[in-house]
N, C-alpha and C positions, 0 to 999 in steps of 0.2 A: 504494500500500500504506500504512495505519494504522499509525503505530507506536503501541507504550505506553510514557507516562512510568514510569520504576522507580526510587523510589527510591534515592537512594546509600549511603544507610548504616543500619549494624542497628539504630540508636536509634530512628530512623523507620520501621523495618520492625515495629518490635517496640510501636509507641507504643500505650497502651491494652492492652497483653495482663496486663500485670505493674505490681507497684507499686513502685518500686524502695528504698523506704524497709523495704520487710519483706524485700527479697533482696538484701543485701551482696555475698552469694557470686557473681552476675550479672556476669561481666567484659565490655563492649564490644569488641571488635575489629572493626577493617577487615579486608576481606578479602582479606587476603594470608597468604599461609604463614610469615610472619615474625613478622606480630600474633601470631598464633595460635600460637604455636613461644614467642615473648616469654611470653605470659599463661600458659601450660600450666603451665613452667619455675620463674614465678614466680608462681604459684597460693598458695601460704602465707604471702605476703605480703599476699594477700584474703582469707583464710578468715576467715569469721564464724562461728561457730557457732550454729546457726539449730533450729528443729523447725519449720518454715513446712512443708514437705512432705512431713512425719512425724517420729517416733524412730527410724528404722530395723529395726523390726522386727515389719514389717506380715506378712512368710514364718511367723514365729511366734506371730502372734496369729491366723492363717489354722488353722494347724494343729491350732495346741489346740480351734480353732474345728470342726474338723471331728473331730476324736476324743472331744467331748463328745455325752454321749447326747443327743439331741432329741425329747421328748414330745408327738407334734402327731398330733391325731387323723386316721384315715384320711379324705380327700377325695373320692377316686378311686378305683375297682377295674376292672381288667382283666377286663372277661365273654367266655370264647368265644362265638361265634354262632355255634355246632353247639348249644352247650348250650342258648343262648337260643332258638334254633329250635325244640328237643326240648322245652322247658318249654313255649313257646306251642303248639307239637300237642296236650301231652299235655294243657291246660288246652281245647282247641277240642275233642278228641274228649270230654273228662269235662262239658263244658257245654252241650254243642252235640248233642252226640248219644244 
């Protein structure tokens, strides 16, 4: 049986995804419930205040987004085909016969 090498820890798991000079707020931990129990606890001891991932209030720029009117001309219509049927007859009986 193949094993796979895996990484040991998040810094190399994580290498390449993020840049860590634009994310402060980014705490490393091993994985143990203790790291993680430590960094939660003492979270305000990292905070940066950042907008790297927005202002926070992307729910309300959605909104307003969608309760303003939008002026866009029709693209598309909906035809039934009974009706589209009944105009092709009526145009094969008036040319055709």
């Amino acid at each position: 049986m193949r094993r796979r090498r895996i990484s040991g820890t998040s810094l190399e798991r994580q290498r390449g995804r993020y840049q860590l000079q634009f994310l402060k707020n980014v705490q490393h931990v091993q994985y143990s419930v203790e790291d993680i129990i430590r960094c939660i606890e003492n979270i305000g001891d990292y905070r940066v205040k950042s907008n790297y991932f927005g202002k926070g209030n992307s729910a309300n720029l959605f909104w307003g987004f969608i309760q303003s009117p939008v002026d866009v001309s029709i693209q598309k219509q909906f035809v039934d085909s009974s009706e589209t049927e009944n105009t092709i007859n009526a145009y094969i009986n008036e040319v055709c016969f």
